[in-house]
Backbone as a ProteinNet text record, in pm:
[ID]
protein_1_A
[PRIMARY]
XXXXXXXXXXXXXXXXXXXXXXXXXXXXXXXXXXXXXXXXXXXXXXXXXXXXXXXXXXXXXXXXXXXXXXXXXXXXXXXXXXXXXXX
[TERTIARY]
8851.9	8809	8788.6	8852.9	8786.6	8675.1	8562.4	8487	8493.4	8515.2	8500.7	8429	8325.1	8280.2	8367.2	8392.9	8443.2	8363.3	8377.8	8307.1	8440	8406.6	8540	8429.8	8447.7	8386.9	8420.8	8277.8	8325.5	8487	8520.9	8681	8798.1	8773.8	8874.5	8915.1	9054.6	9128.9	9197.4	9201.9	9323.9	9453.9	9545.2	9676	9691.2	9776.4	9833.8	9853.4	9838.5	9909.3	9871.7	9935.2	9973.3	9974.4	9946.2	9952.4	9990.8	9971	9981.7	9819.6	9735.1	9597.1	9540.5	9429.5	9362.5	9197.7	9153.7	9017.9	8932	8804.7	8699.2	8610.6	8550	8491.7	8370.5	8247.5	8127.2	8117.1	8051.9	7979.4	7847.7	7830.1	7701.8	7629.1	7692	7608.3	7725	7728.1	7782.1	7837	7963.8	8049.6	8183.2	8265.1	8398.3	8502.2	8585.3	8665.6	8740.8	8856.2	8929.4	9015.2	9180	9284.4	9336.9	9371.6	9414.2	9549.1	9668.1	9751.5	9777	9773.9	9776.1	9655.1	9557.2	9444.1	9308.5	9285.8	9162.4	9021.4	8917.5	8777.4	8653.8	8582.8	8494.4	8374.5	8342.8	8250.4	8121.8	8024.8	7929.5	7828.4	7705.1	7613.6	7656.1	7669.4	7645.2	7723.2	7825.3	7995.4	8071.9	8127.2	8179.4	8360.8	8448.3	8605.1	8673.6	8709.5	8816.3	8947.3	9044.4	9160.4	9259.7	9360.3	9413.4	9562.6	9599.5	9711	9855.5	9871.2	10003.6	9955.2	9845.8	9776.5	9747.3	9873.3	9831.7	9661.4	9631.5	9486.8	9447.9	9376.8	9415.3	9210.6	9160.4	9017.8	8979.2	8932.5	8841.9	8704.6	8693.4	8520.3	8447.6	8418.7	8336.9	8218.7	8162.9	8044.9	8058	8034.7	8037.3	8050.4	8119.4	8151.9	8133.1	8014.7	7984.4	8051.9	8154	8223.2	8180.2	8182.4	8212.7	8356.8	8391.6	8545.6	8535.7	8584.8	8626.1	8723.3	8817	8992.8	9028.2	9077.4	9190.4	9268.8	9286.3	9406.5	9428.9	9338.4	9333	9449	9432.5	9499.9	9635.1	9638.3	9815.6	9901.6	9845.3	9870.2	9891.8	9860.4	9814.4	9961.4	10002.1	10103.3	10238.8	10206.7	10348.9	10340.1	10273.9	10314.1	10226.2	10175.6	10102.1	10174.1	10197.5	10320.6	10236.6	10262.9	10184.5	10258.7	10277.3	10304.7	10210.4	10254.8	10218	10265.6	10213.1	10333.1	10216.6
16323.1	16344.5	16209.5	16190.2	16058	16119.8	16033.2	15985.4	15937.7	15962.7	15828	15880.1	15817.9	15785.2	15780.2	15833.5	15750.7	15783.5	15680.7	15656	15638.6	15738.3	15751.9	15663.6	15590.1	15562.7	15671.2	15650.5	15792.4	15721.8	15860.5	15852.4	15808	15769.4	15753.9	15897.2	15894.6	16008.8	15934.3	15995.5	15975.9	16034.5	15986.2	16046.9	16154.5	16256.2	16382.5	16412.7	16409.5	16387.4	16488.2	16523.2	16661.3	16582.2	16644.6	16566.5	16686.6	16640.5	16755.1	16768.8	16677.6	16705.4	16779	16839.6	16896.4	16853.3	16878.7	16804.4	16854.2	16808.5	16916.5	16793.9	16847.2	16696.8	16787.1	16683.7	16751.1	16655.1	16675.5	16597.3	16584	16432	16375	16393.2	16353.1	16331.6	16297	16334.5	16336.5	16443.2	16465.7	16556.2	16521.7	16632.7	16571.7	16711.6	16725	16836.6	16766.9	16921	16912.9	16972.2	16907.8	17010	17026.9	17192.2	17213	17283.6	17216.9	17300	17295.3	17409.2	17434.5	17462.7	17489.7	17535.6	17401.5	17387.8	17294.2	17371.5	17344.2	17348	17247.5	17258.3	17192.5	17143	17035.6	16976.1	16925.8	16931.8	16919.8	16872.8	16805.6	16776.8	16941.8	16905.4	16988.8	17088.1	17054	17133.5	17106.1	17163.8	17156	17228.6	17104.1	17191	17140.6	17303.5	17261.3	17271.4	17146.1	17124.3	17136.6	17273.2	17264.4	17213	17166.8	17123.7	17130.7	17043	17062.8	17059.6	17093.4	17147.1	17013.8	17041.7	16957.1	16911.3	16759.1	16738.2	16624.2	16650.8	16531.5	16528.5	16436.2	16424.3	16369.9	16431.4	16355.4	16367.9	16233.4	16178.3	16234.1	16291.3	16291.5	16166.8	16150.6	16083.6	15969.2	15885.6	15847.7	15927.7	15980.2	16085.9	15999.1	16073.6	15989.4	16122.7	16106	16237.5	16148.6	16265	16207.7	16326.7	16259.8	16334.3	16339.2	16422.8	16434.6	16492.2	16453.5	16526	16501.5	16597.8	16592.4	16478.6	16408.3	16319.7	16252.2	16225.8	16084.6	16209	16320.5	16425	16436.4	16435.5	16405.6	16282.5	16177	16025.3	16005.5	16042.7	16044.1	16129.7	16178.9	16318.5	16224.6	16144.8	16132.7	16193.5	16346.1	16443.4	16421.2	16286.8	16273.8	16245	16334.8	16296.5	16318.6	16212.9	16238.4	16180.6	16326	16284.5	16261.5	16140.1	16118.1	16112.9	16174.2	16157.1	16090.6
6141.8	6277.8	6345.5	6477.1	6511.4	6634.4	6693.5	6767.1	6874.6	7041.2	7111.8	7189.5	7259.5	7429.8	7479.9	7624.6	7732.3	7879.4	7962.3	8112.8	8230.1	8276.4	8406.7	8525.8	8668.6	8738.1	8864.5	8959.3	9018.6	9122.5	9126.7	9210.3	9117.1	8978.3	8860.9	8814.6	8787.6	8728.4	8584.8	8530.5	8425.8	8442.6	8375.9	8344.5	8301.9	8330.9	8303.8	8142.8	8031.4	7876.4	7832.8	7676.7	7579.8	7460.5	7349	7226.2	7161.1	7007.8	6904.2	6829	6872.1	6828.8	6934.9	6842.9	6953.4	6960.5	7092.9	7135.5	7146.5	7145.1	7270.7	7326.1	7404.5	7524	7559.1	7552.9	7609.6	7746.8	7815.6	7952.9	7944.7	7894.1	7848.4	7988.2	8092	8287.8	8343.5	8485	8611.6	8623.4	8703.3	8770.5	8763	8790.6	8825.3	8766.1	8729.5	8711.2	8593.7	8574.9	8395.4	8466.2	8415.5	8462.3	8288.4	8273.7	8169.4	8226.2	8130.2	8231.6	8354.4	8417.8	8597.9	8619.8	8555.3	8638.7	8604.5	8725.2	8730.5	8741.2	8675.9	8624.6	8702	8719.9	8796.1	8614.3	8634.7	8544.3	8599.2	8502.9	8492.7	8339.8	8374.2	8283	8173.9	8054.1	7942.9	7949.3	7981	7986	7851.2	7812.1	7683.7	7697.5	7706.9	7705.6	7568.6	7541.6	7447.4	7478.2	7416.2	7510.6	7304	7342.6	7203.5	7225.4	7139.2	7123.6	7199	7247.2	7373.1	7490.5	7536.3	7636.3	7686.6	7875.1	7940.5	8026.6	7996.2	8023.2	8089	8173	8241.7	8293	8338.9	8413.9	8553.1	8612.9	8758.3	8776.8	8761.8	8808.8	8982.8	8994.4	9134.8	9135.1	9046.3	9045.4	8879.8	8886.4	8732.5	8628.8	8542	8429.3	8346.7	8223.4	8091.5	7988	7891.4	7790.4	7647.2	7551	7453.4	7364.3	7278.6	7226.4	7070.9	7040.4	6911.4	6891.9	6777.4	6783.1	6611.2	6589.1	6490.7	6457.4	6605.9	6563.1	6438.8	6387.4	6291.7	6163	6127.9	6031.1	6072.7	6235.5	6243.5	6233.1	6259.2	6244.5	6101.2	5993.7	5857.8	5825.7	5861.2	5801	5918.5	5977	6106.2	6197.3	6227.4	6266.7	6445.9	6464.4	6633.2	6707.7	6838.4	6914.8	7089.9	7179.6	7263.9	7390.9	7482.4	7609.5	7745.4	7796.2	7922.4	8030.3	8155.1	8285.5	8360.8
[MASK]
+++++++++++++++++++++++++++++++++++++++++++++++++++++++++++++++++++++++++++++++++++++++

């Protein structure tokens, strides 16, 4: 399993991407939304998404966004088998 923090600033988005791991993301504080796929989600303090495998994902900060992550990946990297798109 790996571990990370991450801190969006408010009005930061990330990139669109799909992997072959799969995630889940809590919202330590702030706001901001989750696009899974086509459909976008509104976020909040003590939100919890799980984003599975393939599944386009992408984030927007409204306000400073504090997440933390945990994923599989490190089990597909290990086998070859991590493959990850970004648009």
């Amino acid at each position: 399993m790996r571990t990370e923090f991450h801190r969006l600033a408010a009005g930061a988005a990330t990139r669109r991407s799909r992997t072959s791991a799969s995630s889940v993301w809590q919202v330590l504080d702030g706001t901001g939304s989750v696009r899974l796929n086509d459909q976008e989600h509104p976020l909040e303090r003590g939100d919890i998404i799980a984003v599975p495998a393939w599944t386009e994902f992408s984030l927007t900060a409204a306000g400073q966004l504090d997440l933390f992550t945990f994923s599989d990946a490190p089990v597909f990297e290990k086998l070859n088998l991590l493959r990850t798109e970004i648009t």
